[in-house]
Short mmCIF file of the C-alpha atoms (twelve columns), coordinates in Angstrom:
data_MODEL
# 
_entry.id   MODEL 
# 
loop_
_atom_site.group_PDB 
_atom_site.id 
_atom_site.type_symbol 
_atom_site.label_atom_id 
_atom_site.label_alt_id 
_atom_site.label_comp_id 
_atom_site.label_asym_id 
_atom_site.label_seq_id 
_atom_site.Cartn_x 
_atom_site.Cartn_y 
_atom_site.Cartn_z 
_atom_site.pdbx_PDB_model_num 
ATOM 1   C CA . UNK A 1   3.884   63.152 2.893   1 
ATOM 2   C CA . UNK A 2   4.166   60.054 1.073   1 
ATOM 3   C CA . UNK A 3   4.214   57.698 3.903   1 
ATOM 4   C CA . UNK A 4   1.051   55.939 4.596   1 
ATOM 5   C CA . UNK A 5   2.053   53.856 7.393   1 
ATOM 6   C CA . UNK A 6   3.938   56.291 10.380  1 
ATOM 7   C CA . UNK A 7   4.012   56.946 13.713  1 
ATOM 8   C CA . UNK A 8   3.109   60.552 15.406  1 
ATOM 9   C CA . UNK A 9   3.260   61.242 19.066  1 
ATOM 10  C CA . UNK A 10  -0.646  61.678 21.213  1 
ATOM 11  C CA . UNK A 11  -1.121  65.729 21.217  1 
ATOM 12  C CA . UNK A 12  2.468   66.650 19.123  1 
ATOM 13  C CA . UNK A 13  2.893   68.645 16.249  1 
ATOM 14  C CA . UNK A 14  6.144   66.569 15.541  1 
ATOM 15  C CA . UNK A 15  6.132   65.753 11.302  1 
ATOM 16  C CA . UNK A 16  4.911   61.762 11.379  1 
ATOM 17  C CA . UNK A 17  7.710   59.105 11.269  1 
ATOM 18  C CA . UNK A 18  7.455   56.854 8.698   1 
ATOM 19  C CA . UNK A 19  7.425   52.778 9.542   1 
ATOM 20  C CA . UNK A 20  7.924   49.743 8.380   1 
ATOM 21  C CA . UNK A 21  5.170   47.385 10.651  1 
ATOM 22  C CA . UNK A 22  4.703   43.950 11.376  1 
ATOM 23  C CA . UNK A 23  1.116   43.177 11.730  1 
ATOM 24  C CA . UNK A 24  -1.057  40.368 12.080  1 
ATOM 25  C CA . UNK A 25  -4.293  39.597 9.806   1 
ATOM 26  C CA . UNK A 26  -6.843  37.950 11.033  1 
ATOM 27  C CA . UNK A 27  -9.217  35.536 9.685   1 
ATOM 28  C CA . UNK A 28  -12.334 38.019 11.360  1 
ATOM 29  C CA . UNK A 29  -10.541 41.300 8.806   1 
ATOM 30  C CA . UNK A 30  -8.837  43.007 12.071  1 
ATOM 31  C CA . UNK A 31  -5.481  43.590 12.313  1 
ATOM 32  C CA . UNK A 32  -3.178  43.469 14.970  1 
ATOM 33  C CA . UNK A 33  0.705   45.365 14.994  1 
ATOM 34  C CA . UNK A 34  3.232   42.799 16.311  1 
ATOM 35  C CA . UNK A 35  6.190   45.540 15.740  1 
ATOM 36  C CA . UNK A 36  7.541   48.148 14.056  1 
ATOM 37  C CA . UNK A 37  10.724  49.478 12.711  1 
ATOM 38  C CA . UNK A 38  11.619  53.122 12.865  1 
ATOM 39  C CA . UNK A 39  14.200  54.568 10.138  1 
ATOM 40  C CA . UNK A 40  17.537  54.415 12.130  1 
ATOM 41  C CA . UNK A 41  16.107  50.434 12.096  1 
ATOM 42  C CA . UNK A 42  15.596  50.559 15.682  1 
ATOM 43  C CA . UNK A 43  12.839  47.586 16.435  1 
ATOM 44  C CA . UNK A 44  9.913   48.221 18.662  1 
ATOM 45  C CA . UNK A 45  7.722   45.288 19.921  1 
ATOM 46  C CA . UNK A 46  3.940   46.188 20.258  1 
ATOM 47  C CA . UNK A 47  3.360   44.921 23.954  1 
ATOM 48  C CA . UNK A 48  -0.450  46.517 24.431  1 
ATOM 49  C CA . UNK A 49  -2.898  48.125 22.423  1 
ATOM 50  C CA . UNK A 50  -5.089  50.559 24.114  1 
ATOM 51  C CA . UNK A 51  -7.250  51.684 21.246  1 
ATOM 52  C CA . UNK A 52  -7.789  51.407 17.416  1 
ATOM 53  C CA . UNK A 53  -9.755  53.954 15.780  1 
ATOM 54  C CA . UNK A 54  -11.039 54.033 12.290  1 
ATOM 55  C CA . UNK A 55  -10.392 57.573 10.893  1 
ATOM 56  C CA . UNK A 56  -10.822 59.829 7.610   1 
ATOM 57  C CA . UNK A 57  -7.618  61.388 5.785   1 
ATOM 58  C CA . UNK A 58  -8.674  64.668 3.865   1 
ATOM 59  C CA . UNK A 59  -5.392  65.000 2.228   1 
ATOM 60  C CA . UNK A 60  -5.152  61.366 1.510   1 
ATOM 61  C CA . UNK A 61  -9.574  61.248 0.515   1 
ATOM 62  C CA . UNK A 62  -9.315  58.398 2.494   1 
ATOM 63  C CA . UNK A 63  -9.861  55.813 5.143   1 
ATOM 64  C CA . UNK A 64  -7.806  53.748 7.731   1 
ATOM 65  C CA . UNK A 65  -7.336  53.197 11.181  1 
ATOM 66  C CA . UNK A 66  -5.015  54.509 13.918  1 
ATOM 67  C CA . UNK A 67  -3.719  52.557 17.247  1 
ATOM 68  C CA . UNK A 68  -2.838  54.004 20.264  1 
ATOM 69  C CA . UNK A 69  -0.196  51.513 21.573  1 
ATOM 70  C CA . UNK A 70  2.874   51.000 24.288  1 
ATOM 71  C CA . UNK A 71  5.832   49.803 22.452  1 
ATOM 72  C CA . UNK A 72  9.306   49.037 23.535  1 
ATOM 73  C CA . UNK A 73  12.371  47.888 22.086  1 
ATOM 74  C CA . UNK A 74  13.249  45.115 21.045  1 
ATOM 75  C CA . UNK A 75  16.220  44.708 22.897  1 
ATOM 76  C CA . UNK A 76  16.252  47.059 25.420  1 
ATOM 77  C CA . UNK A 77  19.233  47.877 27.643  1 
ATOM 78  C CA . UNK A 78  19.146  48.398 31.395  1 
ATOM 79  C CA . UNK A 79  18.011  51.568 33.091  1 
ATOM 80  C CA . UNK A 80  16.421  52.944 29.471  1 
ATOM 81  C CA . UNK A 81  13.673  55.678 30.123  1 
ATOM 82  C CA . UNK A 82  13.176  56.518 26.535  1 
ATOM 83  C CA . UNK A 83  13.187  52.741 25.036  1 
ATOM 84  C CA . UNK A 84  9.319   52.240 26.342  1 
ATOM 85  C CA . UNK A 85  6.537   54.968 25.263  1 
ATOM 86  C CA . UNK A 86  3.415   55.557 24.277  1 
ATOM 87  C CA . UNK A 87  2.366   56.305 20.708  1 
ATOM 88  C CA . UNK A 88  0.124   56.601 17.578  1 
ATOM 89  C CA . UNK A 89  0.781   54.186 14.646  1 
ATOM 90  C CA . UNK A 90  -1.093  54.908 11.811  1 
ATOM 91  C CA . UNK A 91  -2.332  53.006 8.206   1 
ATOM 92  C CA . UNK A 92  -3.271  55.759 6.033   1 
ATOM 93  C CA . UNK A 93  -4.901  53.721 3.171   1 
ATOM 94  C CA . UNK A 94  -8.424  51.394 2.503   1 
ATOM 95  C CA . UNK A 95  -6.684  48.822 2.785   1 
ATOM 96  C CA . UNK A 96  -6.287  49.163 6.567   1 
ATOM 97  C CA . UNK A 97  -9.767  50.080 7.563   1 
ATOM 98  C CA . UNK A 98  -11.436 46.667 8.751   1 
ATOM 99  C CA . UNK A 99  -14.461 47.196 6.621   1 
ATOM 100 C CA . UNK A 100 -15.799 44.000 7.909   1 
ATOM 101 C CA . UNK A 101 -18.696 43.497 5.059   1 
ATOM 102 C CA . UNK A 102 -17.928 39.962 3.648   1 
ATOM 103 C CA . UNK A 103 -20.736 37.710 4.251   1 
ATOM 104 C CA . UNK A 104 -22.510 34.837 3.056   1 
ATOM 105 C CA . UNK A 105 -21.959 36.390 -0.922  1 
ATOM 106 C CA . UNK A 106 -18.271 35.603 -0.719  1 
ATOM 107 C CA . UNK A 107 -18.158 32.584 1.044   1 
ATOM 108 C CA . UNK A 108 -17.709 28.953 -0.865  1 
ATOM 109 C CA . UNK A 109 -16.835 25.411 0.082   1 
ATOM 110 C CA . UNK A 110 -13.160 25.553 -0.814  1 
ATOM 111 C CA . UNK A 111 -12.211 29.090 0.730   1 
ATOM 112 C CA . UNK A 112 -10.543 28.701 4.457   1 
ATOM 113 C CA . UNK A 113 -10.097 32.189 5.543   1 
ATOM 114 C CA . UNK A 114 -6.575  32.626 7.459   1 
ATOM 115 C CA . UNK A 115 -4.520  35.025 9.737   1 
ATOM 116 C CA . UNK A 116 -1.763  35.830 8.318   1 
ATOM 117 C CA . UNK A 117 1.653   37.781 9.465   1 
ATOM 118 C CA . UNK A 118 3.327   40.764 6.755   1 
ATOM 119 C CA . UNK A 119 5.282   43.124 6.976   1 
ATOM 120 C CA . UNK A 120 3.585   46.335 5.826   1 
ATOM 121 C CA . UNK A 121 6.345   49.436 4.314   1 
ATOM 122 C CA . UNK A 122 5.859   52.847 4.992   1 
ATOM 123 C CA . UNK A 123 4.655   53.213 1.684   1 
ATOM 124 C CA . UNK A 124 2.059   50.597 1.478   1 
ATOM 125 C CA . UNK A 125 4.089   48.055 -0.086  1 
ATOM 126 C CA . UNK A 126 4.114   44.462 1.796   1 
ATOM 127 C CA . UNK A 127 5.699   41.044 2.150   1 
ATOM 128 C CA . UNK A 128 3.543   38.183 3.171   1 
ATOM 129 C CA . UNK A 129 5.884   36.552 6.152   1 
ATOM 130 C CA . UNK A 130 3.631   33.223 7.632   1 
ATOM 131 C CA . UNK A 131 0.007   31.987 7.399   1 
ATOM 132 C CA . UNK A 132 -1.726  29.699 9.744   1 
ATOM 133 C CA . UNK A 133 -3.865  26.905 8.312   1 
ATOM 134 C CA . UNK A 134 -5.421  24.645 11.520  1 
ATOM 135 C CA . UNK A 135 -2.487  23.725 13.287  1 
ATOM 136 C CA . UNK A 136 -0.133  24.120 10.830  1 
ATOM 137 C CA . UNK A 137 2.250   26.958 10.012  1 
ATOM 138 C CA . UNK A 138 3.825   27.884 6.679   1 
ATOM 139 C CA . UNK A 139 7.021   30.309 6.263   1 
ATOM 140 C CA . UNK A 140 6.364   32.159 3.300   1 
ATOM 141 C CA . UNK A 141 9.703   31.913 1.334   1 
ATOM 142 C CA . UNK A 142 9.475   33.152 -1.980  1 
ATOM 143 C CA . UNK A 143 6.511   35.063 -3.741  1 
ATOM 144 C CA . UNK A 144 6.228   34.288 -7.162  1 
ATOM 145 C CA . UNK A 145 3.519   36.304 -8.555  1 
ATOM 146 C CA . UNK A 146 0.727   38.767 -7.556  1 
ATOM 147 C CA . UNK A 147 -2.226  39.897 -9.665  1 
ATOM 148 C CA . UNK A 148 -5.572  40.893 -9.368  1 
ATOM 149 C CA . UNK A 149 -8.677  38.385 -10.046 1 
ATOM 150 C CA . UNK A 150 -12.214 38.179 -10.026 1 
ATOM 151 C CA . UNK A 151 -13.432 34.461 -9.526  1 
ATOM 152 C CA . UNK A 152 -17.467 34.634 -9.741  1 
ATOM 153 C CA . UNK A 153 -17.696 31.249 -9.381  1 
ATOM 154 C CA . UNK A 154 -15.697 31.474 -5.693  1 
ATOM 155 C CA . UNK A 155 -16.787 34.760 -4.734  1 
ATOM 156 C CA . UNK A 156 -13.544 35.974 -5.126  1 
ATOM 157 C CA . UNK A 157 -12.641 39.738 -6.020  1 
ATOM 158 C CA . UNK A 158 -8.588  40.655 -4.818  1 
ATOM 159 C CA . UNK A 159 -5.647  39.973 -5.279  1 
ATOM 160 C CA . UNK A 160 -4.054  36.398 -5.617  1 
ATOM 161 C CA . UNK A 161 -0.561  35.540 -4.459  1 
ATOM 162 C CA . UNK A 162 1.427   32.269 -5.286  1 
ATOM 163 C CA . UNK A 163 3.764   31.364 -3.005  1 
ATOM 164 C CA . UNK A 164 5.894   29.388 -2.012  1 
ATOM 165 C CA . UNK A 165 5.374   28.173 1.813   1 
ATOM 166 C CA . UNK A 166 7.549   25.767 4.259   1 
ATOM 167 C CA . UNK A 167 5.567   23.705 6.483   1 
ATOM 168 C CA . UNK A 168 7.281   24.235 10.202  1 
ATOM 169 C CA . UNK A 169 6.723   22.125 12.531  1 
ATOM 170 C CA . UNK A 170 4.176   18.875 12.672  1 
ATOM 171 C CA . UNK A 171 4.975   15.840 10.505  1 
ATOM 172 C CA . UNK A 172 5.768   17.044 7.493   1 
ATOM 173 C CA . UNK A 173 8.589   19.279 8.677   1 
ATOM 174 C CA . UNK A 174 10.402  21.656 6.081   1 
ATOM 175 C CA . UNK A 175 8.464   20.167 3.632   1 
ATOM 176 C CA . UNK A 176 7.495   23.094 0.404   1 
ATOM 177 C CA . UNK A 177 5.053   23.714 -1.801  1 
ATOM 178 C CA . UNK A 178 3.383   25.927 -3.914  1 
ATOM 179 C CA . UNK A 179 0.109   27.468 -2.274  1 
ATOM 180 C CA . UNK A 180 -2.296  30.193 -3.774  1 
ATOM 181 C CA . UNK A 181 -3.159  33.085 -1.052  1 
ATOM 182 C CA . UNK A 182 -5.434  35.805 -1.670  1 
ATOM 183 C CA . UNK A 183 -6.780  38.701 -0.388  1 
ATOM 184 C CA . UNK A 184 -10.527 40.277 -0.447  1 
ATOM 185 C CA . UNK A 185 -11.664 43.521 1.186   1 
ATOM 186 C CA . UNK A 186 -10.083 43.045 4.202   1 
ATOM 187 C CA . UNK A 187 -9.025  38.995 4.874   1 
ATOM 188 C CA . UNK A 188 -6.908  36.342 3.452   1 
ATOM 189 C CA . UNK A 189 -7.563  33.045 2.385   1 
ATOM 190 C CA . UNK A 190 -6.317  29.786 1.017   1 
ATOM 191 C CA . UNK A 191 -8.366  27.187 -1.110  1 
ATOM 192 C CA . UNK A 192 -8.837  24.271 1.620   1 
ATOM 193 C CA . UNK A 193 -7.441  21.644 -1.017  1 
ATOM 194 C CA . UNK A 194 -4.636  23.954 -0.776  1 
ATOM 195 C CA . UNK A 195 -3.198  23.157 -4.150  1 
ATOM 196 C CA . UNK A 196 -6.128  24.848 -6.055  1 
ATOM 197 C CA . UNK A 197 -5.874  28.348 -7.349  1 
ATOM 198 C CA . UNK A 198 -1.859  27.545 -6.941  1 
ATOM 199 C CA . UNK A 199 -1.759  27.780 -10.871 1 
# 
């Protein structure tokens, strides 16, 4: 199978389902699925988690994690017994695992670590959607480049983004700009000045 990122019902023997997922990322490396969308494009909204387990793939030689949640969806007509259930959603990959071992090494004045929203394919491809930076939020509207880099001097080993973002909301309204996002081991951040790293 090459899905990474699939659903598979608690005790069946059903073949998984492979998903497209929103998820959440937080600042503290955990994620959190918002929804997910199922290959007929039926959406289903997350409303509980009940568990999230970190696992081992043998076929994939492998780590991720695995939520047992209760979705439903998204718009879901009257008198529906089948539109709310109970399932497994699974990321397959590294990626996914909330390591959780960045400390004090990787931390520096001009890093503000962020949660940030994406929408994750079944095959491990994403697309960053919206980051958070105090109050602010920023619609991610175009991403113009992605590339690995190590930055000693930052503590930075991942994988930069530049973006472009739209401010919603507060007073600068709809205003753009271009805005440098990585990712390391398992959080995102933006350079507080929030035009460095942008080049």
């Amino acid at each position: 199978m090459n899905a990474i990122i699939y659903l598979k019902q608690p005790g069946s023997d059903e073949l998984p389902i492979p998903v497209t997922v929103r998820i959440e990322w937080l600042p503290n490396g955990k994620i959190r699925p918002l929804m997910y969308w199922t290959p007929d494009n039926s959406c289903y909204v997350v409303k509980h988690i009940y568990e999230s387990v970190r696992v081992s793939f043998l076929k994939e030689n492998g780590v991720g994690i695995r939520y047992k949640v209760k979705a439903e969806l998204e718009e879901m007509p009257d008198n529906t017994s089948n539109a709310r259930h109970e399932i497994y959603l699974y990321f397959a990959d590294n990626r996914f695992c909330e390591q959780g071992f960045i400390d004090e090494r990787y931390s520096h004045p001009s890093k503000e670590y962020v949660p940030i929203t994406m929408d994750v394919f079944s095959g491990g491809d994403y697309e960053l959607i919206s980051f958070r930076l105090g109050d602010n939020c920023y619609v991610v509207e175009k991403t113009l480049k992605i590339e690995p880099r190590a930055l000693y001097l930052d503590g930075v080993m991942g994988v930069w983004h530049k973006v472009i973002a739209r401010l919603v909301g507060g007073n600068d309204d709809g205003e753009t700009r271009g805005v440098a996002i990585s990712w390391e081991v398992d959080r995102w951040f933006v350079y507080s000045s929030f035009g460095d790293g942008a080049e």
